[in-house]
C-alpha positions, 0 to 999 in steps of 0.5 A: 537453203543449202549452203555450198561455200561461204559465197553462195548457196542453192534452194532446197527447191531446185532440188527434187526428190523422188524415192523407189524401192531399192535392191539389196538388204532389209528383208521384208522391207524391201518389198513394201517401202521405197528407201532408196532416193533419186535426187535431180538437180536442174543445173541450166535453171539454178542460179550457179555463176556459169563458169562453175556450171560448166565444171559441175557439168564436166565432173558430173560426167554421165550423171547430167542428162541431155537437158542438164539435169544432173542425176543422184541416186543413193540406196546404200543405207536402209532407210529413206532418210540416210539415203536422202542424207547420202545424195545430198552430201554428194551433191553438196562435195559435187557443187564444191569441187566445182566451185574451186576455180582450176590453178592456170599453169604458168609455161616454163622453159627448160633451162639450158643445162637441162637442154645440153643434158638430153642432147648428151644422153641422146648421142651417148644412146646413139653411140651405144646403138651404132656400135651395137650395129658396127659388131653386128657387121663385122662378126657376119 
């Protein structure tokens, strides 16, 4: 188990892993082993409330195939266990974010003051603009 917050948890086994060789540094070892992970995580089939799936959903972005599989590749590190590590750190601080429930925004007025001050200083622009073309006139 995988602990997300201290509400609820996912299973190692709705996370499937597969590792490919990977680009980049490691010299000869590039060539011959496969570091680099691929973590997938079924986001329809887990057990995630539906509220928070839908966010993991939005903040993954085009991380989440077609079928709702959200995708994680990590080939930073040398070795295949850093990079395990890696994914699901990553996958974890996903499942976080998407766990925190957005504040709702409470609509507010503004205040009348407020209302009295842009009316002002859209008639003092007002003033200046006509004034501007008032001269305009007279000098041509």
């Amino acid at each position: 188990m995988i602990r997300i917050t201290p509400t609820f948890a996912i299973d190692d086994g709705a996370i499937e892993e597969r590792f490919v060789r990977a680009a980049g540094p490691g010299g000869q070892n590039v060539n011959k082993v496969a570091t680099a992970v691929e973590l997938r995580f079924d986001i329809s089939a887990s057990s995630l409330p539906g509220e928070v799936k839908a966010r993991l959903i939005a903040l993954a972005g085009r991380k989440v195939t077609a079928d709702g599989v959200l995708q994680i590749d990590s080939r930073v590190h040398r070795s295949q266990a850093m990079n395990r590590e890696a994914a699901r750190k990553r996958l974890v601080e996903l499942l976080r974010r998407a766990a925190v429930r957005p504040a709702r925004r409470r609509p507010t007025k503004p205040s009348s003051a407020a209302r009295e001050a842009r009316l002002r200083s859209k008639k003092h622009r007002s003033a200046v603009k006509k004034a501007r073309i008032e001269a305009d006139t007279s000098e041509g």
